[in-house]
Biopython code that builds the backbone (N, CA, C, O; Angstrom):
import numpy as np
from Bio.PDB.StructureBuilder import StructureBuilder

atoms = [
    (1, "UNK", "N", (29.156, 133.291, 38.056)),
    (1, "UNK", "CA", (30.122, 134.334, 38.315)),
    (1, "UNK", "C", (29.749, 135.012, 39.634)),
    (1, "UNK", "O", (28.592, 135.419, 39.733)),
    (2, "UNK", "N", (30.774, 135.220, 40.884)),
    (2, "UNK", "CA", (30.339, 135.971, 42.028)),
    (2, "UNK", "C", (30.318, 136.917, 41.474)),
    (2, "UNK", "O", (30.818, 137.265, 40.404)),
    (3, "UNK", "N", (29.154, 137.857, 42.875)),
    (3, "UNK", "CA", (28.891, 139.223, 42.304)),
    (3, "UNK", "C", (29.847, 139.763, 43.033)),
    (3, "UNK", "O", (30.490, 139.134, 43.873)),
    (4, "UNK", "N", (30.049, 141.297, 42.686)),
    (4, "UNK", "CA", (31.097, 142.170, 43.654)),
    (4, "UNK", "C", (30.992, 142.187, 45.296)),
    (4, "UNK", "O", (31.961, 142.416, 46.019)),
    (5, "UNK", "N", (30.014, 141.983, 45.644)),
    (5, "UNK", "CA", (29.721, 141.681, 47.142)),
    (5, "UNK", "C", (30.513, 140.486, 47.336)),
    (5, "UNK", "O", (30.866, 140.401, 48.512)),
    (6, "UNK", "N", (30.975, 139.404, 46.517)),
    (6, "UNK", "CA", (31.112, 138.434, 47.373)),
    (6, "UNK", "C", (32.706, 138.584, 46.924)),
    (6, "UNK", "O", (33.491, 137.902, 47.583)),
    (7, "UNK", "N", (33.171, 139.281, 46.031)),
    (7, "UNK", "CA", (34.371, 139.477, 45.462)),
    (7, "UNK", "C", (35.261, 139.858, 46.203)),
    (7, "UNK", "O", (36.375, 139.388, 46.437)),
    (8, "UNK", "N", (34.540, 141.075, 46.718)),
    (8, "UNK", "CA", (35.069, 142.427, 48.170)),
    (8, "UNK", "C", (35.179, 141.481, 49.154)),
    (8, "UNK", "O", (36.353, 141.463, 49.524)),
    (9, "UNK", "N", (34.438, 140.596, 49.823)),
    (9, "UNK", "CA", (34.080, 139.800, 50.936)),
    (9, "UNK", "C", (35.455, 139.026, 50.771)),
    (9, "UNK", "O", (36.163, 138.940, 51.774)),
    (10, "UNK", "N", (35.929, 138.400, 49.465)),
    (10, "UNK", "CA", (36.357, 137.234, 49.592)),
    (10, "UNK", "C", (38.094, 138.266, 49.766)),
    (10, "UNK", "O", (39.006, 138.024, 50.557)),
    (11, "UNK", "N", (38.018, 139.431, 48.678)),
    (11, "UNK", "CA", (39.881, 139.890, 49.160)),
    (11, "UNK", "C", (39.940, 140.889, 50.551)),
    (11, "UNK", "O", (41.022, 141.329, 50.941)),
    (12, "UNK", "N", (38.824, 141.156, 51.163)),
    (12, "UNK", "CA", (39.213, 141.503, 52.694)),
    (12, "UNK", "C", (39.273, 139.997, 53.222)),
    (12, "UNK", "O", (40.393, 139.950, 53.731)),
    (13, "UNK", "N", (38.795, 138.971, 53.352)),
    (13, "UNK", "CA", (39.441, 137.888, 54.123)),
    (13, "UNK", "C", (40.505, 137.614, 54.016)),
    (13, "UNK", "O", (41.074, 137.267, 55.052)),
    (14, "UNK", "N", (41.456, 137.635, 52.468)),
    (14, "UNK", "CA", (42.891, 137.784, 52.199)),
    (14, "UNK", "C", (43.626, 138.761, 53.379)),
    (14, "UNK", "O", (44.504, 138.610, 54.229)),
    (15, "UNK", "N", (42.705, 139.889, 52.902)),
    (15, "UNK", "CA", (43.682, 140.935, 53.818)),
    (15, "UNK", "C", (43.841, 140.633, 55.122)),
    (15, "UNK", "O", (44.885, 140.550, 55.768)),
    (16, "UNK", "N", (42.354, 140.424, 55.568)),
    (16, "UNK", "CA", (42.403, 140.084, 56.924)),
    (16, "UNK", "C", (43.383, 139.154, 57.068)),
    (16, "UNK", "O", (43.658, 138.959, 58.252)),
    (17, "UNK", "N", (44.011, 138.507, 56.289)),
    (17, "UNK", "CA", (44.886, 136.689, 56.608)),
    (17, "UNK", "C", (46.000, 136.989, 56.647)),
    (17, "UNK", "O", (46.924, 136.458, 57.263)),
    (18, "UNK", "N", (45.985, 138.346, 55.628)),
    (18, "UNK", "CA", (47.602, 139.157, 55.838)),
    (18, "UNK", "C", (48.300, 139.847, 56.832)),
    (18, "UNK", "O", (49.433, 139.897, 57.310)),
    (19, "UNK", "N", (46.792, 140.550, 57.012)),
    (19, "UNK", "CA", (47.387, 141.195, 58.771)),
    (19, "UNK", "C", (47.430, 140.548, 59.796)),
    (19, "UNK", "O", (47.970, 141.028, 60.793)),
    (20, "UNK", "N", (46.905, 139.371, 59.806)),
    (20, "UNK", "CA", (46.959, 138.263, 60.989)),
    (20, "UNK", "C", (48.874, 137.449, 60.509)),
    (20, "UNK", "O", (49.343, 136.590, 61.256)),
    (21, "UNK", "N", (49.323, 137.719, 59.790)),
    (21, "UNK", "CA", (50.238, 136.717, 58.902)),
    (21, "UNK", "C", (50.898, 137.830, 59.644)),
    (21, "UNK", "O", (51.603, 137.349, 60.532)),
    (22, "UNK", "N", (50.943, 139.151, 59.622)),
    (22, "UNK", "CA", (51.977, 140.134, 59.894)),
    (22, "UNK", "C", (52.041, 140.176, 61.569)),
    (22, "UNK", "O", (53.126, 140.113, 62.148)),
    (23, "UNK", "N", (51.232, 140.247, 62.027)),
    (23, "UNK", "CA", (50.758, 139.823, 63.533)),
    (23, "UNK", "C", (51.649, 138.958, 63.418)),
    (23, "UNK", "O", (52.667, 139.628, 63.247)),
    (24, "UNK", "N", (52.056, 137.421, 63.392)),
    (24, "UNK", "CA", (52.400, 136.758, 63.986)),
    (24, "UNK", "C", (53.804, 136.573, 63.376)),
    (24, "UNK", "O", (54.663, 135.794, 63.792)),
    (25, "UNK", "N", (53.922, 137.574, 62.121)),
    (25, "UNK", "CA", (55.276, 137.226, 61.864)),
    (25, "UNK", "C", (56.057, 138.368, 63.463)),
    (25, "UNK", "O", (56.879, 138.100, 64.339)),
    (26, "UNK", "N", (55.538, 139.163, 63.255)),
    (26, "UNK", "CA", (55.744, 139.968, 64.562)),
    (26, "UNK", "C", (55.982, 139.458, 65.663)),
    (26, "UNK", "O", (57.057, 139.752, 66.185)),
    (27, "UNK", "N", (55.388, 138.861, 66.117)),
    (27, "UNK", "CA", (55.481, 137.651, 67.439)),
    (27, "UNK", "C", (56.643, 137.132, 67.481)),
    (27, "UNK", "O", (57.438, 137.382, 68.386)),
    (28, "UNK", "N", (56.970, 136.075, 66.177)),
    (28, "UNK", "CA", (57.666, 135.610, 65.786)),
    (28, "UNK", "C", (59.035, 136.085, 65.819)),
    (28, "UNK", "O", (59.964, 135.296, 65.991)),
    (29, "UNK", "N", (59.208, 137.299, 65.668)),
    (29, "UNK", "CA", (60.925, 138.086, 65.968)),
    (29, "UNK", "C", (60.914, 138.220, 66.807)),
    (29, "UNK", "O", (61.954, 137.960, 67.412)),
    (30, "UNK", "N", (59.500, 138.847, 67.736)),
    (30, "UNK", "CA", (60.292, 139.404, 69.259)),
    (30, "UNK", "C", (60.543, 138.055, 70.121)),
    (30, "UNK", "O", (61.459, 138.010, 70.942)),
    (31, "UNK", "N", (59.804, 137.119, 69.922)),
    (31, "UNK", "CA", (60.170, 135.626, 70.549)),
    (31, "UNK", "C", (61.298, 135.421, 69.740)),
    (31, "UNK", "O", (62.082, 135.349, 70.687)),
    (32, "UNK", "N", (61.968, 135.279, 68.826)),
    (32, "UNK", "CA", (63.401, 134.938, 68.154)),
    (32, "UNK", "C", (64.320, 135.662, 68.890)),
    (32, "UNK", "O", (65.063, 135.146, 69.725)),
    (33, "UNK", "N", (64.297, 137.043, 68.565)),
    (33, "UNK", "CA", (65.205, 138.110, 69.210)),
    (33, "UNK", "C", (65.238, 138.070, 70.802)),
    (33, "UNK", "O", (66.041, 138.806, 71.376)),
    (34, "UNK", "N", (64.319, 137.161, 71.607)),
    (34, "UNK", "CA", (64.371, 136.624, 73.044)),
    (34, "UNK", "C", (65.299, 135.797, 73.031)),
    (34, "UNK", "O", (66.311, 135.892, 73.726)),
    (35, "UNK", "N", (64.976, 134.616, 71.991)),
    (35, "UNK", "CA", (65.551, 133.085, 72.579)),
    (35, "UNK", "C", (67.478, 133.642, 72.258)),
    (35, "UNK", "O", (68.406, 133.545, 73.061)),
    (36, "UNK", "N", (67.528, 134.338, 70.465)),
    (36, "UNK", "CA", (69.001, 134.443, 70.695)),
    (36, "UNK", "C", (70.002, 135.645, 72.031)),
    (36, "UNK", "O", (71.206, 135.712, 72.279)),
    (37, "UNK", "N", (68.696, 136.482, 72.657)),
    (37, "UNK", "CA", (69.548, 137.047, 73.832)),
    (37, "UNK", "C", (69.874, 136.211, 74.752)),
    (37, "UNK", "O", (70.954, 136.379, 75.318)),
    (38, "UNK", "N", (68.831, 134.861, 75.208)),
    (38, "UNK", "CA", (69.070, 134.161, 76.403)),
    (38, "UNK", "C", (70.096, 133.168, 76.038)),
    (38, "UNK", "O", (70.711, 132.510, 76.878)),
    (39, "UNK", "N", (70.317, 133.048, 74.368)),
    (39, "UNK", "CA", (71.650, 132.080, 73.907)),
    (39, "UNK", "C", (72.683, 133.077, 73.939)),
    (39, "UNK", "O", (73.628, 132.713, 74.639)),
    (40, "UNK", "N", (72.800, 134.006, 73.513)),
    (40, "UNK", "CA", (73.887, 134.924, 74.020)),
    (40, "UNK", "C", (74.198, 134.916, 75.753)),
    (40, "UNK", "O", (75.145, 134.225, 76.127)),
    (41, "UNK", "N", (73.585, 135.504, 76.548)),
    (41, "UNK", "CA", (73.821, 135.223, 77.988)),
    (41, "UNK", "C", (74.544, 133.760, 78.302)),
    (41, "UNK", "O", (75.685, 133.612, 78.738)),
    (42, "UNK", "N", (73.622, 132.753, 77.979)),
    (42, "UNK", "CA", (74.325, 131.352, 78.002)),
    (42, "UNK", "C", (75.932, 131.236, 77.924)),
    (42, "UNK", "O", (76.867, 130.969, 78.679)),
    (43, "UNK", "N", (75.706, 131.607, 76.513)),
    (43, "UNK", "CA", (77.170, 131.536, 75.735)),
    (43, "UNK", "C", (78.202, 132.859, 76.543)),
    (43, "UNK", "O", (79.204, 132.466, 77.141)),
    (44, "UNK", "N", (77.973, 134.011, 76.524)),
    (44, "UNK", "CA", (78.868, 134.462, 77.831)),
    (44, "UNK", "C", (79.446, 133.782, 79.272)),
    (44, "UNK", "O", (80.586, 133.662, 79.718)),
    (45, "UNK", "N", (77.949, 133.348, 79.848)),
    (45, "UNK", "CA", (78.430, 132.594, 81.445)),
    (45, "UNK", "C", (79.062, 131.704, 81.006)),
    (45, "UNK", "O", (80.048, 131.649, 81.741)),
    (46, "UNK", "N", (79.181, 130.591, 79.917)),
    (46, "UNK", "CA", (80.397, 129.634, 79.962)),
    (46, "UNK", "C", (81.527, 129.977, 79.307)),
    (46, "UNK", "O", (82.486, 129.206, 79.275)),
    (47, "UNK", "N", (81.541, 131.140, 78.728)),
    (47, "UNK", "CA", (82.804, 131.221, 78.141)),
    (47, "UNK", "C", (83.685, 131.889, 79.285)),
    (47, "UNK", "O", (84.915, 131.868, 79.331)),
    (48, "UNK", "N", (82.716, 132.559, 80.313)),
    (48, "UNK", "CA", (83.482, 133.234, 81.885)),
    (48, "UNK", "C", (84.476, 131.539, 82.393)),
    (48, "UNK", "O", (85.649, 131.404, 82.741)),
    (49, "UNK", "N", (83.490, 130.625, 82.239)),
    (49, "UNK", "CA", (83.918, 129.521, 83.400)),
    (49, "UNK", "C", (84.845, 129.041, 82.471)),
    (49, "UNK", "O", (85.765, 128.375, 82.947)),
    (50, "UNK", "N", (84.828, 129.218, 81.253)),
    (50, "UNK", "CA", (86.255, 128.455, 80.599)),
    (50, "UNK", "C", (87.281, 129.510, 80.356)),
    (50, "UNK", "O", (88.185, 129.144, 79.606)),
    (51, "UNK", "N", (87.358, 130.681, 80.790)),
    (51, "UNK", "CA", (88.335, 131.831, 80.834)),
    (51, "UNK", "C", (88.852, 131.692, 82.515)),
    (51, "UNK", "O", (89.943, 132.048, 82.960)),
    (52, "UNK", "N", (87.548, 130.973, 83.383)),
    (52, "UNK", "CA", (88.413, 130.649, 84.308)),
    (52, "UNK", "C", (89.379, 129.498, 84.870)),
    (52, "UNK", "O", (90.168, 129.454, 85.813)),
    (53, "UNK", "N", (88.980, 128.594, 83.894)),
    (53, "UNK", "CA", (89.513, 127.719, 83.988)),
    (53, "UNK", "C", (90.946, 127.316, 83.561)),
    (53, "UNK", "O", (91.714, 126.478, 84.033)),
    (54, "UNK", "N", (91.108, 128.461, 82.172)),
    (54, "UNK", "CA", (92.242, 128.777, 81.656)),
    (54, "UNK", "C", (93.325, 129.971, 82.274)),
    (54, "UNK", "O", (94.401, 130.472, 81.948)),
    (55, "UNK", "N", (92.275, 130.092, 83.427)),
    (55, "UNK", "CA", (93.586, 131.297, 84.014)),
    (55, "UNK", "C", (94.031, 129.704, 85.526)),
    (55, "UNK", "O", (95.151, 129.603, 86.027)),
    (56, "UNK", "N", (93.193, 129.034, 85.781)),
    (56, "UNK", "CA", (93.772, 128.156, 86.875)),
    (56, "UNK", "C", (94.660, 127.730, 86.132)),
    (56, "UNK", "O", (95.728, 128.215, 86.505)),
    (57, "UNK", "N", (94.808, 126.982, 85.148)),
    (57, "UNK", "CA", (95.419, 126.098, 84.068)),
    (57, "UNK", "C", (96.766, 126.699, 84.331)),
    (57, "UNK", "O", (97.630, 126.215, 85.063)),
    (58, "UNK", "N", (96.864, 128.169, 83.427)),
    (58, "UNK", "CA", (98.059, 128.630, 83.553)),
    (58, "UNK", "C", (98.714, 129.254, 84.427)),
    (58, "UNK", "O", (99.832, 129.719, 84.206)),
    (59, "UNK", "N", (97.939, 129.368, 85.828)),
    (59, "UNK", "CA", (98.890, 129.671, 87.666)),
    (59, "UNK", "C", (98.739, 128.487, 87.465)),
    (59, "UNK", "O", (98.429, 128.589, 86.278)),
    (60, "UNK", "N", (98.697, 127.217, 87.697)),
    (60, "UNK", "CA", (99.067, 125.922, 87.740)),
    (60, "UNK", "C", (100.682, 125.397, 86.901)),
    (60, "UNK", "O", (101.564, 124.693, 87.393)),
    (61, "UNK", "N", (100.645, 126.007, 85.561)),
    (61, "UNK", "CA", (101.641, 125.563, 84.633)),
    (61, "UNK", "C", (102.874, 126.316, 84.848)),
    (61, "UNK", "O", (104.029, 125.925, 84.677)),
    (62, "UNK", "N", (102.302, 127.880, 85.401)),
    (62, "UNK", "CA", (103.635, 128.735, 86.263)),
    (62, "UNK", "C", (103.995, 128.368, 86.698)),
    (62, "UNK", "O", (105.155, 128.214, 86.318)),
    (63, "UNK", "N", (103.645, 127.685, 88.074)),
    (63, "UNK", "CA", (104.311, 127.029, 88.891)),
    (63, "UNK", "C", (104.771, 126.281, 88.752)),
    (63, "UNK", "O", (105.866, 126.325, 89.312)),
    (64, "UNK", "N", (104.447, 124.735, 87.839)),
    (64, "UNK", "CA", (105.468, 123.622, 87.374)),
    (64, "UNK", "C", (106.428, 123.939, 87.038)),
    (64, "UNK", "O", (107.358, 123.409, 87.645)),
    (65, "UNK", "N", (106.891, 125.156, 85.692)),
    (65, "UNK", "CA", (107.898, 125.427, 85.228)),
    (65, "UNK", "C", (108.853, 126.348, 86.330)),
    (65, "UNK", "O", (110.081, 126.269, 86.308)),
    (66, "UNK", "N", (108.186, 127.140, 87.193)),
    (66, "UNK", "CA", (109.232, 127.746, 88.226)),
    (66, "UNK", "C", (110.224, 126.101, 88.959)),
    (66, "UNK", "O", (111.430, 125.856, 88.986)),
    (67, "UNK", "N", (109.004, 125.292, 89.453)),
    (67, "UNK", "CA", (109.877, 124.353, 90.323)),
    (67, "UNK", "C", (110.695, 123.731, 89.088)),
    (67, "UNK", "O", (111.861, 123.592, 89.456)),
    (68, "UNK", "N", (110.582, 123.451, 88.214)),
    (68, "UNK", "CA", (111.205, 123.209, 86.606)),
    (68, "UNK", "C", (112.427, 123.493, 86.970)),
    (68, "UNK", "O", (113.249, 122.679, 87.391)),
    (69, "UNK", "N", (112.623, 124.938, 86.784)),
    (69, "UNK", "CA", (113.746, 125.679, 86.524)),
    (69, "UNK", "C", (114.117, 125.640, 87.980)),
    (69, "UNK", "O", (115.334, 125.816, 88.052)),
    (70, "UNK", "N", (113.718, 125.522, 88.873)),
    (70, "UNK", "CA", (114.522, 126.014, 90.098)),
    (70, "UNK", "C", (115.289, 124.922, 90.512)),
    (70, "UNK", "O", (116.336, 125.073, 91.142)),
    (71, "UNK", "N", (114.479, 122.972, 89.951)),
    (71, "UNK", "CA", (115.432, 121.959, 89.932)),
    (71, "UNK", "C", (116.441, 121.820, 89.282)),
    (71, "UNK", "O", (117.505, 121.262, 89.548)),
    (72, "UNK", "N", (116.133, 122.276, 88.521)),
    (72, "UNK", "CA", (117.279, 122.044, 87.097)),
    (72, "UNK", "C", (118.476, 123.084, 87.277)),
    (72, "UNK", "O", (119.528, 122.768, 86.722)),
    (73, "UNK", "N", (118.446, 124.291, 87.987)),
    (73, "UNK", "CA", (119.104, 125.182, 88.466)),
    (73, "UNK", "C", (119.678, 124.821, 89.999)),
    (73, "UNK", "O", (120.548, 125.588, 90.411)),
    (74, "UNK", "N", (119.449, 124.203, 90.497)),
    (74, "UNK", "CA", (120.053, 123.179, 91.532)),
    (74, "UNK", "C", (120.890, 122.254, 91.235)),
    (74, "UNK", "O", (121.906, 122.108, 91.915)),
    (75, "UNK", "N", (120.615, 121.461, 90.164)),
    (75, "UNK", "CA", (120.894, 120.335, 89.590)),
    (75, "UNK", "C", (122.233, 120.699, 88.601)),
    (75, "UNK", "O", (123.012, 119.837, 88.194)),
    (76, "UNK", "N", (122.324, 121.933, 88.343)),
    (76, "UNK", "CA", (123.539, 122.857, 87.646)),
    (76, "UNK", "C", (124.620, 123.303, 88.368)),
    (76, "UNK", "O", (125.721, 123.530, 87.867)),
    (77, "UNK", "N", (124.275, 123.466, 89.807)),
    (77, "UNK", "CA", (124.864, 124.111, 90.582)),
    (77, "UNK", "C", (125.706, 122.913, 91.400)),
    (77, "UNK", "O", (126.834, 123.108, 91.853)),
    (78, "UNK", "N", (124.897, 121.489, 91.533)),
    (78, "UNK", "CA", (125.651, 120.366, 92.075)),
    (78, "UNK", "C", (126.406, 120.154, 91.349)),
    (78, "UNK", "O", (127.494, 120.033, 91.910)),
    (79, "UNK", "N", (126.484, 119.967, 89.837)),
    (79, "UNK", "CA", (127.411, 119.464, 88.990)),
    (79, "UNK", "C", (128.159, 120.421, 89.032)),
    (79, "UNK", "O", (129.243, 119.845, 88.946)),
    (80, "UNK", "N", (128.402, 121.560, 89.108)),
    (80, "UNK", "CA", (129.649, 122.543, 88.780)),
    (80, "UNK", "C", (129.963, 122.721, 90.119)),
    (80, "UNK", "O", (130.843, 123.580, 90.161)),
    (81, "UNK", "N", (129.639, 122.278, 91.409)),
    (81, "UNK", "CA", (130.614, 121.929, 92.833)),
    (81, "UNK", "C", (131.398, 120.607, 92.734)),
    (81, "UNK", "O", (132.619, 120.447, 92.758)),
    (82, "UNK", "N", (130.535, 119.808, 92.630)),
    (82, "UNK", "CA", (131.250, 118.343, 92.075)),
    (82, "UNK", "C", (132.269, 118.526, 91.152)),
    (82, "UNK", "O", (133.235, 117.771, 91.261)),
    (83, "UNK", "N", (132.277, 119.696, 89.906)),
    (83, "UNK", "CA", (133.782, 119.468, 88.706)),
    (83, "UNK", "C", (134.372, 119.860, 89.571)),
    (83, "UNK", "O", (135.310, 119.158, 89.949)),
    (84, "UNK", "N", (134.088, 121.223, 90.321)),
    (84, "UNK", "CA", (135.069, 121.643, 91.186)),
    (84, "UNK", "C", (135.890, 120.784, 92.155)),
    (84, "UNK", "O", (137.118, 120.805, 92.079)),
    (85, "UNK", "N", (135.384, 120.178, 92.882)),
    (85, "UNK", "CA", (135.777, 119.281, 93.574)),
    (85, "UNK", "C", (137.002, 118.259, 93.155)),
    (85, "UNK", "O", (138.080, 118.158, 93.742)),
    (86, "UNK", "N", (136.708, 117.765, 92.372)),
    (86, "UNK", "CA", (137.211, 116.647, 91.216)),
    (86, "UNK", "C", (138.647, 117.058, 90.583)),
    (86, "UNK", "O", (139.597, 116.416, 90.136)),
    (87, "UNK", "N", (138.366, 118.377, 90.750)),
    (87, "UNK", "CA", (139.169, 119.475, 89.431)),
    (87, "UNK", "C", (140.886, 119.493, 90.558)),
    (87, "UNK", "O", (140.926, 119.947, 91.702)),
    (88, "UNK", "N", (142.089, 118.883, 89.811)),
    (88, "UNK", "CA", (143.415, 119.102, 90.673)),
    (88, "UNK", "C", (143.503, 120.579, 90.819)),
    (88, "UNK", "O", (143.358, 121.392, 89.906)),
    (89, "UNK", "N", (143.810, 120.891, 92.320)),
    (89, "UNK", "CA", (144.105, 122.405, 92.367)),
    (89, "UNK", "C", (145.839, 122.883, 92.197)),
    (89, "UNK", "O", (146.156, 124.072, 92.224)),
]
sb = StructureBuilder()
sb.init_structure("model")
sb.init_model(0)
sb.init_chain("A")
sb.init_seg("    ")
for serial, (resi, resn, name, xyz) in enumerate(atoms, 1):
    if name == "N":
        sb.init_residue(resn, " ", resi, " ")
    sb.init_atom(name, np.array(xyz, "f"), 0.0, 1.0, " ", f" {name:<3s}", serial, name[0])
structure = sb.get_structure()
């Protein structure tokens, strides 16, 4: 049977293993709570470049549909000179 000397000896090494365990759980968040800020930052700068990409996208798609409408509004305007034309006065 250990005596109390070696009893004491043996649950401060526990403790000691605990506060070393708490130590590094410690470590352990402020390095976590690092890596997800620098994944946050990440994840901002590309969501900038795909917010910009979606604003080129749509001044790009403006413009198709203006020349869109501005052919097709040409293309309205020939045919209703042409009935005219056609049309006995």
């Amino acid at each position: 049977m250990p005596t109390v000397e070696e009893r004491i000896t043996a649950v401060e090494g526990k403790i000691d293993a605990i506060a070393d365990l708490k130590a590094m759980l410690g470590e352990w968040r402020v390095d976590m709570n690092r890596q997800f800020s620098e994944v946050r930052t990440d994840m901002d700068r590309r969501f900038s470049e795909v917010n910009r990409r979606v604003e080129t996208l749509d001044q790009r798609m403006e413009r198709h549909f203006m020349w869109m409408v501005g052919i097709q509004f040409s293309v309205l305007i020939a045919i209703i000179v042409a009935l005219l034309r056609l049309s006995p006065r």
